[in-house]
MILO-849062 format. One record per residue (C-alpha): residue in three letters; z, y, x. Coordinates in steps of 0.02 Angstrom, whole numbers, padded with zeros to 5 digits, always signed. Example, Ala and Ser with C-alpha at 12.3 -4.5 7.8 and 13.67 -1.06 7.14 Angstrom:
// MILO-849062
ALA+00390-00225+00615 SER+00357-00053+00684 
END
This chain:
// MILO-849062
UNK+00000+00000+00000 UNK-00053+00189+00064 UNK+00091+00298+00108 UNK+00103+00451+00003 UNK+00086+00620+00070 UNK+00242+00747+00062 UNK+00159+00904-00038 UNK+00280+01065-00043 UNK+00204+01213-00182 UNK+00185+01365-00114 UNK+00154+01481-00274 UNK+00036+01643-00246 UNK+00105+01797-00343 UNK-00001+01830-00504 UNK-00102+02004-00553 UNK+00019+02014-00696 UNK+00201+02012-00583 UNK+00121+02118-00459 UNK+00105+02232-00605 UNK+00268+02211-00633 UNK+00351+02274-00487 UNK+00251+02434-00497 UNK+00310+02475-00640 UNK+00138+02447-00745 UNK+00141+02406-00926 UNK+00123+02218-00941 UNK-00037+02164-01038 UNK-00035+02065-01221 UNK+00046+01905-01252 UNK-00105+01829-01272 UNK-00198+01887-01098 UNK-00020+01819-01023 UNK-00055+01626-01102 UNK-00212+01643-01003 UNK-00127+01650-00835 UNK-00146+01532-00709 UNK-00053+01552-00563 UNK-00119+01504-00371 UNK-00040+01348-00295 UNK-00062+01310-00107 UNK+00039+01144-00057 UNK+00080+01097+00108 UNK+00045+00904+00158 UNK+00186+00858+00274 UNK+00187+00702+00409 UNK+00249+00576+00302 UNK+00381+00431+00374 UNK+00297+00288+00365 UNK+00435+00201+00414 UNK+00622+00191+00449 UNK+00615+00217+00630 UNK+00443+00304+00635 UNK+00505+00507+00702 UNK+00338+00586+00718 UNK+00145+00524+00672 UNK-00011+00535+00794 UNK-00158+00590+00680 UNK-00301+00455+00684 UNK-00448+00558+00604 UNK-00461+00648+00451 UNK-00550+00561+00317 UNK-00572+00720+00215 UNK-00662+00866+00283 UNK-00605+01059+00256 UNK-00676+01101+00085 UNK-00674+00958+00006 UNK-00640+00917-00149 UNK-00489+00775-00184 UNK-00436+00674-00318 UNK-00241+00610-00321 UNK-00248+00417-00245 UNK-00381+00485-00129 UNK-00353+00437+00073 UNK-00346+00592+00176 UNK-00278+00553+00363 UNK-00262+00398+00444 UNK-00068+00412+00523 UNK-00035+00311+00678 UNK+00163+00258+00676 UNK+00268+00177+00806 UNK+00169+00020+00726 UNK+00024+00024+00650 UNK-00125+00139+00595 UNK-00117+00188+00395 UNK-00201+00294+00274 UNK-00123+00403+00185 UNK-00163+00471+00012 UNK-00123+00613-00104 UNK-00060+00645-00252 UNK-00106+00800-00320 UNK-00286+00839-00357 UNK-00354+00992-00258 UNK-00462+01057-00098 UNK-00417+01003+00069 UNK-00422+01194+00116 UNK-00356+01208+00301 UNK-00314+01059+00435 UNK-00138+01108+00532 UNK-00136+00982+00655 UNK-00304+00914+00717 UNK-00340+00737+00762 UNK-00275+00644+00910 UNK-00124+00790+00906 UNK+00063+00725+00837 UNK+00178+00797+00732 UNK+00347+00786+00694 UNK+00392+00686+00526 UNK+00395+00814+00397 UNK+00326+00960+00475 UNK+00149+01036+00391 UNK-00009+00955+00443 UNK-00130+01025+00332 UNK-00108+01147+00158 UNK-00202+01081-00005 UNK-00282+01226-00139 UNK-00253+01201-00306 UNK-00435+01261-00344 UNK-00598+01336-00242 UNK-00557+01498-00267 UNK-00388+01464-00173 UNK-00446+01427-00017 UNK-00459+01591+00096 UNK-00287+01618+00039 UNK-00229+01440+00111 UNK-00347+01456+00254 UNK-00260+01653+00297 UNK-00081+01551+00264 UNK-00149+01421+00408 UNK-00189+01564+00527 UNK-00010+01638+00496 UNK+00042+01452+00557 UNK-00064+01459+00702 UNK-00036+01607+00761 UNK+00172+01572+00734 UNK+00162+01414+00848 UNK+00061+01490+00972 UNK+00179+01643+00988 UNK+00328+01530+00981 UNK+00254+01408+01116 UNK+00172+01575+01257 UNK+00315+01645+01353 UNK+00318+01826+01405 UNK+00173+01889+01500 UNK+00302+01948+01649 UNK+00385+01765+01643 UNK+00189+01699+01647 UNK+00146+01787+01802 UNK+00296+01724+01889 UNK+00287+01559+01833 UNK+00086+01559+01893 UNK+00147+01648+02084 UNK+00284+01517+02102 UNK+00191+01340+02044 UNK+00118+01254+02168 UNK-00043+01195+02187 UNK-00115+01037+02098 UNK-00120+00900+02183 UNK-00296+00833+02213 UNK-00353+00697+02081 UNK-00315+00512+02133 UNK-00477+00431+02207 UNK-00566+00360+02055 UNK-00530+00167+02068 UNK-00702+00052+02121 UNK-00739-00080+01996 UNK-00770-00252+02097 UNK-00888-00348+02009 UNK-00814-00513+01954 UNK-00922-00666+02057 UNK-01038-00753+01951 UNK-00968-00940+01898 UNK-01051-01078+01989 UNK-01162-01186+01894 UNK-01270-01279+01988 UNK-01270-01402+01859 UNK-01319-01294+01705 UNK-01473-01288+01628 UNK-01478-01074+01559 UNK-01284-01108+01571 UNK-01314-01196+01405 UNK-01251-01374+01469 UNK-01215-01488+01612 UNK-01365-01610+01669 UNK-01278-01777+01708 UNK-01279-01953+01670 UNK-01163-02035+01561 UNK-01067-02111+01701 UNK-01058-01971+01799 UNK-00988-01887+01663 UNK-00869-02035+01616 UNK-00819-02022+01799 UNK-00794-01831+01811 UNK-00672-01838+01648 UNK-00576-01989+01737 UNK-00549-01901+01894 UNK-00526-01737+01815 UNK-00685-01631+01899 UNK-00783-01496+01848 UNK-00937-01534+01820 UNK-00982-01366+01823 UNK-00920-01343+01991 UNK-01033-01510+02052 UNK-01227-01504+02121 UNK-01335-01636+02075 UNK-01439-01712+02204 UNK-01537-01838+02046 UNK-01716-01770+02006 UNK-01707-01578+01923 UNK-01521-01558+01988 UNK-01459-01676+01864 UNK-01285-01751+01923 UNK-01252-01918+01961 UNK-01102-02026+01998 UNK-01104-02017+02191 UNK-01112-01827+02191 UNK-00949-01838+02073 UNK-00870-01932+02203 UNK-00911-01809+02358 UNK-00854-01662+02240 UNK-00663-01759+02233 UNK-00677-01803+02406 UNK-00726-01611+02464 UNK-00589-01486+02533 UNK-00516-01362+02394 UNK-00592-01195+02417 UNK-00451-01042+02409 UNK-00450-00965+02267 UNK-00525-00783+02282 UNK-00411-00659+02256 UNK-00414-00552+02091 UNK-00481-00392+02103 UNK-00381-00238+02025 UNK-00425-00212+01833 UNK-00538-00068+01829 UNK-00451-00022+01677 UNK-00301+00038+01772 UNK-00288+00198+01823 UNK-00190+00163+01992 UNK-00090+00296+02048 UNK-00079+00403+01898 UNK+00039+00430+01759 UNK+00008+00370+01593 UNK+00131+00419+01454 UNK+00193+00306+01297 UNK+00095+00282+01164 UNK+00182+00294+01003 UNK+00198+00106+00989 UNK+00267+00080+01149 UNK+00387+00243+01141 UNK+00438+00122+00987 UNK+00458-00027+01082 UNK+00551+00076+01224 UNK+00668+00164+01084 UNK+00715-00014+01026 UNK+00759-00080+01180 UNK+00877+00034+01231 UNK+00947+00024+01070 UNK+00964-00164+01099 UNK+01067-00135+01256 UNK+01201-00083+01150 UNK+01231-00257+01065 UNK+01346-00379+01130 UNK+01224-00535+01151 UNK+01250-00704+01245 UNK+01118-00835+01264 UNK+01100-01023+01222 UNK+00980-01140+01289 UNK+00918-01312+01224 UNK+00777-01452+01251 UNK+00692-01517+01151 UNK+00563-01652+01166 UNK+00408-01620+01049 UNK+00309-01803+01055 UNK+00318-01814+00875 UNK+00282-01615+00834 UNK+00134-01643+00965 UNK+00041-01782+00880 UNK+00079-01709+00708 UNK-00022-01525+00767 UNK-00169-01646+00841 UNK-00159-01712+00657 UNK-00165-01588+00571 UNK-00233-01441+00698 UNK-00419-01479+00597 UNK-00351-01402+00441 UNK-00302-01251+00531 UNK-00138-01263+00547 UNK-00061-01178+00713 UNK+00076-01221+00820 UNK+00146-01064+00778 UNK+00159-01091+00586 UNK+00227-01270+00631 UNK+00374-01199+00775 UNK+00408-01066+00621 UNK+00430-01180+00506 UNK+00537-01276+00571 UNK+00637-01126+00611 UNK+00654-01092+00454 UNK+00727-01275+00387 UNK+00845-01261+00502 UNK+00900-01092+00453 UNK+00925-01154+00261 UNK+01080-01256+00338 UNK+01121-01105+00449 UNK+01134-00964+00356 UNK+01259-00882+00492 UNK+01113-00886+00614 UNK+01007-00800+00485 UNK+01130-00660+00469 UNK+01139-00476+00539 UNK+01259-00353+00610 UNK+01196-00161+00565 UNK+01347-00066+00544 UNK+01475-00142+00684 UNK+01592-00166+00548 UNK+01532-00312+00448 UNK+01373-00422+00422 UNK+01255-00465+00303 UNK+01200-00661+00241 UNK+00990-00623+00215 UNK+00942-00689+00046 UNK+00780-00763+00112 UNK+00710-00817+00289 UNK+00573-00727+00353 UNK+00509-00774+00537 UNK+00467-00619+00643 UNK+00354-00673+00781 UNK+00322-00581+00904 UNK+00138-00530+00975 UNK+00074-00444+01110 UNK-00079-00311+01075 UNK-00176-00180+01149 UNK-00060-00066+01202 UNK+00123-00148+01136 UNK+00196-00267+01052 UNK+00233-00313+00853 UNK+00335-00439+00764 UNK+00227-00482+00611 UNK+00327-00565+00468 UNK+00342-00756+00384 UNK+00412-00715+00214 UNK+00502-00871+00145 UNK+00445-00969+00281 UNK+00568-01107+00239 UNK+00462-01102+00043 UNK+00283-01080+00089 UNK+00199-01251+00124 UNK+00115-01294+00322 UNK-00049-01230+00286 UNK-00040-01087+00181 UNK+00085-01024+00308 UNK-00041-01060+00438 UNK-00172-00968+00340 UNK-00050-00811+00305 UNK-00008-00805+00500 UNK-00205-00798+00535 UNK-00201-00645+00428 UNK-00069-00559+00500 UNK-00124-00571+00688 UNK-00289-00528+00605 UNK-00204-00353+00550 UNK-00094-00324+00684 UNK-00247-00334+00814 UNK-00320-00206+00691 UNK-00161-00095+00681 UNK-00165-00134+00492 UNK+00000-00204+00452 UNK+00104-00123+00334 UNK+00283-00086+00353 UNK+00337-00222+00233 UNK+00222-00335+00350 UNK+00335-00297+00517 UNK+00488-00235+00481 UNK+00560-00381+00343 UNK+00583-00512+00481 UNK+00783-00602+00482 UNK+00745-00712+00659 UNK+00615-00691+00770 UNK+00515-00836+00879 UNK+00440-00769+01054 UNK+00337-00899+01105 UNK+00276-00900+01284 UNK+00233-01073+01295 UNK+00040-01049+01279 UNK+00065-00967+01435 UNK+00112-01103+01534 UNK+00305-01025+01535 UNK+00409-01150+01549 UNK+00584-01033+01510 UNK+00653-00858+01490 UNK+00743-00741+01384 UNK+00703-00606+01235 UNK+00778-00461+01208 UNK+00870-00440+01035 UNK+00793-00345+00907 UNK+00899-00198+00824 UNK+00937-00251+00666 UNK+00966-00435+00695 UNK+01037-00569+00726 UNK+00957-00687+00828 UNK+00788-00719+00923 UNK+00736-00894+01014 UNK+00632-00896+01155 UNK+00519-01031+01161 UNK+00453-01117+01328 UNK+00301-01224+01364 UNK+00310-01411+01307 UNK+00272-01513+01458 UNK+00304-01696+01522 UNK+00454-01745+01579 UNK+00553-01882+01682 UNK+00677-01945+01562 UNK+00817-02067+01565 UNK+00818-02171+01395 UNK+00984-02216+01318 UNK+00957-02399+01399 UNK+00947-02350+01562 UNK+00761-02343+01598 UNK+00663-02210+01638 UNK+00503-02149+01544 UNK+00420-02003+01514 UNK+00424-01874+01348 UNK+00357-01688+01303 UNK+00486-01571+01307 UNK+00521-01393+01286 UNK+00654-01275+01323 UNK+00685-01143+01172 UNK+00840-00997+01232 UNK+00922-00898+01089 UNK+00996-00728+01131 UNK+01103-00676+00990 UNK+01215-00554+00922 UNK+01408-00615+00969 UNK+01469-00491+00831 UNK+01424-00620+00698 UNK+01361-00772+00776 UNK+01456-00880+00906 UNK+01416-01011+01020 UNK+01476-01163+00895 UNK+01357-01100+00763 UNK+01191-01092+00879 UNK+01240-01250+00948 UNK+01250-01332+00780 UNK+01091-01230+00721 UNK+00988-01315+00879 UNK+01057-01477+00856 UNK+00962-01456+00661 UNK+00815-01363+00740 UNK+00810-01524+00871 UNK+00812-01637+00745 UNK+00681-01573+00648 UNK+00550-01556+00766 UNK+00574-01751+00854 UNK+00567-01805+00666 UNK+00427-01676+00588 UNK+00375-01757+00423 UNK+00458-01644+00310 UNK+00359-01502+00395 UNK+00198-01541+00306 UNK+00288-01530+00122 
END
């Protein structure tokens, strides 16, 4: 849902109060029904959300002079989290633009001032100048202070040297026809998958390059080349500095905030054979490992409810009537925690179908407040990273977040005495210690545990 603009009335004196104070006979009742007066509103910066402070404009989607009908978008607003139109309710003429596109403004300060009709707008657009000029004298200093300022400052430094793209070295692929495929017989092929070489990476000495089994065998048997070393990403400006953006002044914001919680950290294995060969089950119908690890967060959580709890006030806590799964995601620029509602309710693969959508948005900076700021526990998952550990920083605002680590094989010791080898994972919950102790997250994993080594209940 659009966010609604903040309109203020500014109301124009009319012909017949002007009158008035001069001390001019006022005209007939009936020429004063006729009145209309002037009404120039002011569109604010609207809060888009509870910790959003000021708003980045996107672009206007309205133009000065035109012509709007209430419901109608008129500036895309970029919060701490996402990019949203905003509409209006009040029909009039977008008659002067305050604050220009790619500028901020504070939340509820005037952006722009709306005229009630055409006739309006020179008044609104000689209001705007009065802003302008305003700001502009409230933001010069004094010419003498100026001139001092400009004898005393130092001289720029010189610009950093632009950084030189490296162009990345073309793949080898001796063995591709157009890059398209790899020419090579079936048991070379059968080979190369047993051994666990590229065939990309092979030449093929059979007729027109295609590979055959011997040259699979001199590509095993042939020294490791070093891996070249990366090359800078040309999309860093080395040496320079970059401020915040408004998501990541967010993310900063929070973080501090976070520092203020007293948190303590549990960690747990897990082994994940059975949750593995489930997702290769059911991974066809689109189901992600995501949805699955979520979940079964959220079963767990139905005989936790402590876990599922928050601290806001430091002086008592709140039970969360449903379970809704922040996750955590990394985008362009930040990070966002879109939002499982009733994970523990929705069934496997509409959950997997509703996460889809929600990456979908967040990539697009089109998640809505509801969308991102609703979670109860939030999953990190670094595991499709290859990270086998580590621990997340608590959210403001909740209780408890679990880290999740890599599932990889592992040398166990089975209960009679033997030794074999199972999937495991290591998941590390930092929580708050104002309402959640270390008994409760122990039990909580123990269920979580439980779950995922037996995960047949996940697909109901």
């Amino acid at each position: 849902m659009a966010g609604l603009l903040h309109l203020h009335s500014t109301l124009l004196p009319s012909a017949s109060a002007l009158r008035r104070r001069a001390g001019a006979p006022a005209p007939s009742s009936s020429r004063r029904r006729c009145r209309v007066e002037a009404k120039i509103r002011e569109i604010f910066m609207p809060a888009l959300s509870s910790t959003m402070t000021e708003g980045k404009i996107v672009s206007w989607t309205a133009a000065e002079g035109d012509r709007l009908a209430k419901g109608d978008p008129v500036v895309v607003v970029e919060s701490d989290k996402a990019d949203m139109d905003v509409e209006t309710f009040h029909d009039g003429f977008l008659a002067a633009v305050l604050v220009p596109a790619g500028e901020s403004a504070p939340v509820g300060s005037a952006i722009a001032l709306l005229a009630e009709s055409e006739e309006e707008i020179p008044a609104a657009q000689s209001q705007a100048a009065s802003f302008s000029s305003s700001g502009a004298a409230a933001s010069s200093p004094p010419p003498q202070e100026t001139a001092a300022q400009e004898a005393s400052a130092p001289p720029p430094p010189p610009p950093p040297p632009a950084p030189i793209a490296v162009p990345a070295p073309a793949p080898p692929s001796p063995a591709a026809q157009g890059g398209a495929r790899v020419v090579a017989s079936p048991y070379a092929k059968k080979l190369a998958k047993d051994l666990g070489v590229d065939l990309f990476s092979v030449t093929g000495s059979g007729p027109g390059g295609r590979i055959v089994a011997k040259d699979v065998e001199a590509a095993l048997a042939a020294p490791k080349k070093a891996a070249p070393v990366a090359a800078a990403r040309p999309d860093v400006p080395l040496g320079s500095t970059v401020p915040f953006t408004t998501m990541q002044g967010a993310v900063s914001k929070n973080m501090v905030e976070s520092l203020a919680v007293p948190t303590f950290r549990v960690g747990y294995t897990i082994t994940t054979d059975a949750l593995d060969q489930l997702y290769k089950k059911i991974k066809s119908k689109g189901v992600t490992m995501t949805a699955l690890l979520a979940k079964a967060t959220a079963m767990a959580l139905v005989q936790h409810p402590l876990v599922n709890s928050s601290c806001r006030d430091g002086k008592s806590f709140t039970y969360s009537s449903s379970i809704n799964i922040s996750v955590a995601v990394a985008i362009d620029g930040g990070l966002i925690t879109p939002v499982l509602q009733d994970a523990d309710k929705v069934d496997i693969y509409s959950l997997s179908r509703k996460w889809k959508e929600l990456v979908d948005k967040a990539r697009a900076k089109q998640l809505q407040p509801h969308e991102y700021n609703s979670g109860t526990f939030t999953l990190s998952n670094l595991g499709m990273f290859g990270v086998d550990r580590f621990d997340a920083i608590l959210p403001p605002g909740t209780g408890a977040i679990m880290a999740v680590g890599a599932s990889q094989p592992t040398v166990v010791g089975t209960k009679d005495g033997r030794i074999g080898i199972k999937n495991q994972m290591q998941v590390n919950v930092t929580a708050d210690h104002r309402v959640i102790y270390g008994a409760d997250l122990a039990a909580f994993l123990q269920t979580l545990s439980k779950i995922i080594e037996d995960p047949k209940d996940l697909t109901f």
